[in-house]
Structure formats: C-alpha cells, structure tokens
C-alpha positions in Angstrom: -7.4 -11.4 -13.3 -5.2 -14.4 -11.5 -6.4 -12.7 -8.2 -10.4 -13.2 -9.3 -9.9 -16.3 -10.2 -8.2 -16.9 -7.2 -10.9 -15.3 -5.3 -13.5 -17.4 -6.6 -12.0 -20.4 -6.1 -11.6 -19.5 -2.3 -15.2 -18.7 -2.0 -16.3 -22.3 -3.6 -14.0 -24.0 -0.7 -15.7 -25.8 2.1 -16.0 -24.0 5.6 -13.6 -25.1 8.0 -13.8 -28.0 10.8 -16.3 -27.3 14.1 -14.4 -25.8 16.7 -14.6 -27.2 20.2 -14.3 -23.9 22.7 -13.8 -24.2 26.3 -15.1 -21.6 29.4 -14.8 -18.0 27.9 -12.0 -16.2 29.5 -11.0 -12.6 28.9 -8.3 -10.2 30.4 -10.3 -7.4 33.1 -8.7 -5.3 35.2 -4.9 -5.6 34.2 -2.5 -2.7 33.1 -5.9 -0.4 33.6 -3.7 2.9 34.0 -5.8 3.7 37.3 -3.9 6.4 39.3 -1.4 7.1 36.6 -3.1 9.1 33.9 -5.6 12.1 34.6 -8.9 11.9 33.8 -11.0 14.6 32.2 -12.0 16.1 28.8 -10.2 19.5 28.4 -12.5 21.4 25.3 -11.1 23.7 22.8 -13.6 26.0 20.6 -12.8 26.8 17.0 -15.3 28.4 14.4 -15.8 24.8 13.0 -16.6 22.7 16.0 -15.7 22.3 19.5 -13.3 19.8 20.2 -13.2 17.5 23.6 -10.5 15.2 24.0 -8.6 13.1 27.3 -9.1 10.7 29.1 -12.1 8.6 30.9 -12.0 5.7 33.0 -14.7 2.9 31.7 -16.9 1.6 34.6 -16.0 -2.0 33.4 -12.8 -2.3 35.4 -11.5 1.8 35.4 -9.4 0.6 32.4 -8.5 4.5 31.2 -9.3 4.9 27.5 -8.3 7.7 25.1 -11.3 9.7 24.2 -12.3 12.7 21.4 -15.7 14.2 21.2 -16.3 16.8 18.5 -19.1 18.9 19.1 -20.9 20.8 15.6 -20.7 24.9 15.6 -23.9 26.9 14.7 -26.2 26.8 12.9 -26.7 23.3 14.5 -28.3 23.9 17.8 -28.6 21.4 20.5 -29.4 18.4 21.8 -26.9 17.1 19.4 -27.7 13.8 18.2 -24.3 12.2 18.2 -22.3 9.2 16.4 -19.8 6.6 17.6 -17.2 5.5 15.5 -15.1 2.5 16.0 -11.8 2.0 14.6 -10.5 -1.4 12.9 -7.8 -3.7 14.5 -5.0 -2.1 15.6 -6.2 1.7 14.6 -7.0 4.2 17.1 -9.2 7.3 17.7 -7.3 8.7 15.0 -7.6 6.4 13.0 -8.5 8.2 9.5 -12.1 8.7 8.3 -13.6 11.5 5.9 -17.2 10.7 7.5 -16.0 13.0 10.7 -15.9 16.0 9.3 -18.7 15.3 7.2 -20.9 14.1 9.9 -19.8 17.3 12.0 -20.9 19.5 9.2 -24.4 18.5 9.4 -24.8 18.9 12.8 -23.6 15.8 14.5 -21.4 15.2 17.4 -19.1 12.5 17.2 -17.5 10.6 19.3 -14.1 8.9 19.1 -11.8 6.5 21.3 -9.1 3.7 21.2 -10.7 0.7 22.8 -8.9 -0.9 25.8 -5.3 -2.1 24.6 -5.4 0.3 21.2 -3.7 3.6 21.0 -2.6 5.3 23.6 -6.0 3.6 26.0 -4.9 1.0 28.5 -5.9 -2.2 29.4 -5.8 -5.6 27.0 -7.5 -6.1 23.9 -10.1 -9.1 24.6 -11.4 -9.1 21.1 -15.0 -7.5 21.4 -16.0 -9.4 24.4 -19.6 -8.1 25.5 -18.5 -8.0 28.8 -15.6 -5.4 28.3 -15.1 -3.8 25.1 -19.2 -3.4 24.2 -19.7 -2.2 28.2 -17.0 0.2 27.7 -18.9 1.3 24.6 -22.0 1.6 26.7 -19.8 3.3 29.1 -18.5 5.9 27.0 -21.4 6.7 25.3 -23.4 7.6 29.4 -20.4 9.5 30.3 -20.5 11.7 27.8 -24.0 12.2 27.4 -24.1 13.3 30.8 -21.2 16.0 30.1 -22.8 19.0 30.3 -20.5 20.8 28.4 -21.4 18.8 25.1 -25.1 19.0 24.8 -25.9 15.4 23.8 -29.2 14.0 22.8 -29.4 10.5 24.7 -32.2 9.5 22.6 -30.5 9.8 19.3 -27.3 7.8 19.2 -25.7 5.7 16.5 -22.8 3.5 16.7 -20.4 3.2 13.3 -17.9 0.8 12.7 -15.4 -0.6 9.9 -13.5 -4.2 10.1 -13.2 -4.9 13.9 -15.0 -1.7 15.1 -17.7 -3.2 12.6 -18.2 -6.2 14.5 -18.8 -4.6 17.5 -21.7 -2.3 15.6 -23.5 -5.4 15.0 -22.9 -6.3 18.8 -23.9 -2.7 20.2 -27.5 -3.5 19.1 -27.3 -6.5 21.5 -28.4 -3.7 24.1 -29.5 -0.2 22.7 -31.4 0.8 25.7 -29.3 1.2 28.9 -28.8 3.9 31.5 -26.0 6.5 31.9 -24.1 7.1 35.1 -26.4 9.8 35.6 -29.7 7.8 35.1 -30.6 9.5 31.7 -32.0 6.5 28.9 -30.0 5.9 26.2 -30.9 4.9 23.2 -29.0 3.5 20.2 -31.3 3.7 17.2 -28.8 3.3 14.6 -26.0 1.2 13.9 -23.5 0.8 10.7 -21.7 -2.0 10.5 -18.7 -1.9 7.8 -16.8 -4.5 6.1 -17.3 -6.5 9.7 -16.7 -9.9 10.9 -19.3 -12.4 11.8 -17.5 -15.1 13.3 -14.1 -13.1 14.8 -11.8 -16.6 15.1 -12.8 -17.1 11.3 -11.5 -13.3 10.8 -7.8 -13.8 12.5 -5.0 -15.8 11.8 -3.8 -18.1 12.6 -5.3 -18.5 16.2 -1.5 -19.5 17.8 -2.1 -23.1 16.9 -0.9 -24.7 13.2 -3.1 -27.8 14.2 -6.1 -26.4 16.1 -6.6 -23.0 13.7 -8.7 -21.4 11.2 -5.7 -21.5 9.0 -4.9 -25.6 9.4 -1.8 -27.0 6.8 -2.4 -26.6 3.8 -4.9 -24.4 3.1 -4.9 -21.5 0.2 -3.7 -17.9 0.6 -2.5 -15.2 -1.4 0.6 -14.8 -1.9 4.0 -13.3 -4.3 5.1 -15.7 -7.3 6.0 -15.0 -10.3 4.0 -18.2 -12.2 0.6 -17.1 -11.3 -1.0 -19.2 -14.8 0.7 -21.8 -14.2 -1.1 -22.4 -10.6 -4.1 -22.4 -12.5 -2.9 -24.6 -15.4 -5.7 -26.9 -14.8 -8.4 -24.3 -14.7 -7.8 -22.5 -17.7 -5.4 -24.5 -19.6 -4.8 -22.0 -22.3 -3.7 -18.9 -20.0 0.2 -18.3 -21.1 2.5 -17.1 -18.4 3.7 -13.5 -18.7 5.6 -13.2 -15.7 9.5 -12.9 -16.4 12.3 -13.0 -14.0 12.4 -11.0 -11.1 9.1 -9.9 -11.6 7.1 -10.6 -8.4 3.5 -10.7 -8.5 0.3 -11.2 -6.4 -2.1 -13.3 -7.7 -0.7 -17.2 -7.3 -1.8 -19.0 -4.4 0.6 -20.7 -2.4 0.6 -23.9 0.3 0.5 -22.6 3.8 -0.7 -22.1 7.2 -2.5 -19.1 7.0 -5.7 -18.0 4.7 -7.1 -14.8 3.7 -9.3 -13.2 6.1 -12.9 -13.9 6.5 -14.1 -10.0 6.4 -17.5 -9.9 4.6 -16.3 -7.1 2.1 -19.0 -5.3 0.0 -19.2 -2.7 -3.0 -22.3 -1.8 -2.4 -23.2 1.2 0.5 -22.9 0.3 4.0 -26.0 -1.0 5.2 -28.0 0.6 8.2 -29.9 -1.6 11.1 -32.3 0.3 12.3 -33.3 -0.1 15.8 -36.8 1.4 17.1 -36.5 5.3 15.1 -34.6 7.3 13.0 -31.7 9.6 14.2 -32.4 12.9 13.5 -29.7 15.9 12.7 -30.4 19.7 14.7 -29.8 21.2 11.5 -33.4 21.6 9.7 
C-alpha cells in the first residue's frame, strides 16, 4: 500500500530541469572482434524448428555480434515471415522469453542477437544510437533475409522489444523500408514496443554526474526502511506503523541521488504500430 502511495506521489512530481547536450558522440569501430571470431551461421534441424546460430559482422563498423535464427518446421511452409526480438539492458540473445517458442509454433521465424557490447557480441554499447545499434538492426535483419538457407519473407518483418530493446522498436520504424546486402526491399510492417523508454537519459541513472543528472540531490526513490507510515505521516495522518525491529521493508522513500526509472510500464497488452500492412503467418 506504502509503495502506491509512494508511486503516486512520484507521478504528481514535476519533470526534471532542461538538459543542455552538446555534439552527439558515440563509440564506432572499437573492440569490434574483426579477425578474431569466425563468422557464419552453422544450422541444426530438429522436428520442432531449425535452429541457426553464430556469428555476423554488422556493416556499421564489422563490430561481430552474436546471432540465433529459428526457423518453424512443417506444416509452415515458406517464405517465412519473421520477427526480431530485442533484449533489455544488459540481457542477451538468450535473454528469456515465452513469445519464441510461441511465435515459432505458428509459423514464424525469429530472429535473436546481443546488440554490440551485450553478451557474448563485441563492440561498445552506445545506447540505441540510430547510427549503430538501429543500423546494425537493419543490418542483421538484410543479412539474414538474404540467407538462403532460412527462407525469409523480406516483405513481412516485425521488430519486438521489451525495456531497452523497446526503445529501439519505436526507433526501427524511423526506417522500415531499406535494402539488404543483396538488394532485396525490406520491409518492417510491424513493430512492438514493450515497457520502453521515450526519453533514454530520463530512463538511466544517474548519468555519472550528482549535479548535472536525472537523479540531482535530493530527489525521491524507493528504498528499505522499516518506518514506511511514518514517511507519510503527513499524508495520511492516521496510518499506524507496523513495522518492528529488524524487519526491513520496501515501501518508504528515502533522500538520495538517484530516482526510480522512467520506464513507461503498462498492464494493459503491448500495443502494435502498424506500419503500411499486416504481417502475415505461412500457416493458413
């Protein structure tokens, strides 16, 4: 109950102060793994599925990224129309989701790697920039759409994303139409942002500076105490205090540098953006 109140108190605070940002910089073409690990998908065939996984090099920089493609078994027939999903901050391509297998099962493909500076990919993590981490996206996506092997539709790809592979859902419609390696048309027609971030400094914390930060002195988070009413003694006045001692608890807010994050969390079913069609399944 403490932690609602808390909550709502959080949401009723002002926004924080205007940032001032100078030239955009971002990491490219360091610790990129070029010449040290192989590249390649070696494919496995199971009943199931068909399973691709290794290692590609993004045509960003040749930063080497860790890459799994799961192709459906019969009765889905191809072109398969196939699915990107993006894993949170500091997750990886096996980074757990139930939506795989499910998405499989009807007769998707989907498609699976640690961005740049995540799992066991190379390269730095540059925090969605559209000039690296939605390229390599882009780049992913043409490179294996032109794998022969998997039988991809082009025309029929959506991107899916929770927390920071969220964010970069929303971004991937920036640009669904772009060319493969190969010169086939891509085109992402659906994309599922979950739980993202709209503003990513407002999401992180605290931004390496106490003075210049999201999370400035002296604002709220939420934190262990064991007086939770009692924080709120002026709110609701007649709420007794039940914690005793050395019971720790989670629902008092505390004076500090840092603030919850700004995620844009949801109950309700992850919206789709749809973008020029529907993506369509092989299996009728």
């Amino acid at each position: 109950m403490c932690t609602l109140l808390l909550l709502a108190v959080l949401a009723q605070s002002s926004l924080p102060p205007a940032h001032t940002f100078g030239p955009d910089t971002n990491r490219k073409g360091v610790f990129t793994g070029a010449g040290i690990t192989p590249l390649g998908l070696s494919c496995s065939s199971s009943p199931a599925e068909t399973d691709c996984a290794g290692f590609l090099a993004s045509d960003v920089d040749r930063t080497v990224l860790d890459v799994t493609v799961r192709i459906p078994a019969a009765p889905a027939t191809p072109p398969y129309p196939l699915v990107v999903n993006l894993h949170g901050y500091g997750g990886s391509k096996t980074s757990k989701s139930s939506w795989d297998d499910q998405m499989v099962g009807r007769g998707y493909a989907v498609l699976r790697y640690s961005a740049r500076g995540f799992g066991k990919s190379w390269g730095q993590v540059n925090l969605a920039d559209l000039g690296l981490e939605l390229r390599d996206l882009r780049s992913m996506i043409g490179q294996v759409v032109d794998d022969a092997r998997l039988q991809l539709d082009p025309d029929a790809v959506a991107v899916l994303g929770a927390s920071y592979g969220g964010g970069q859902a929303w971004l991937a419609a920036v640009q669904p139409v772009f060319a493969s390696p190969a010169g086939q048309q891509v085109r992402i027609r659906t994309i599922v942002p979950i739980v993202p971030w709209t503003d990513l400094l407002a999401a992180l914390r605290p931004n390496g500076s106490p003075t210049n930060s999201i999370d400035v002195p002296g604002s709220w988070r939420v934190s262990s105490s064991a007086a939770c009413a009692s924080t709120f003694r002026a709110l609701i006045p007649t709420t007794p205090t039940t914690s005793s001692p050395g019971t720790r608890t989670s629902c008092s807010p505390s004076r500090t540098t840092t603030r919850p994050s700004a995620h844009s969390w949801s109950t309700e079913s992850p919206a789709t953006a749809r973008s020029g069609g529907r993506m369509r399944s092989s299996r009728r």
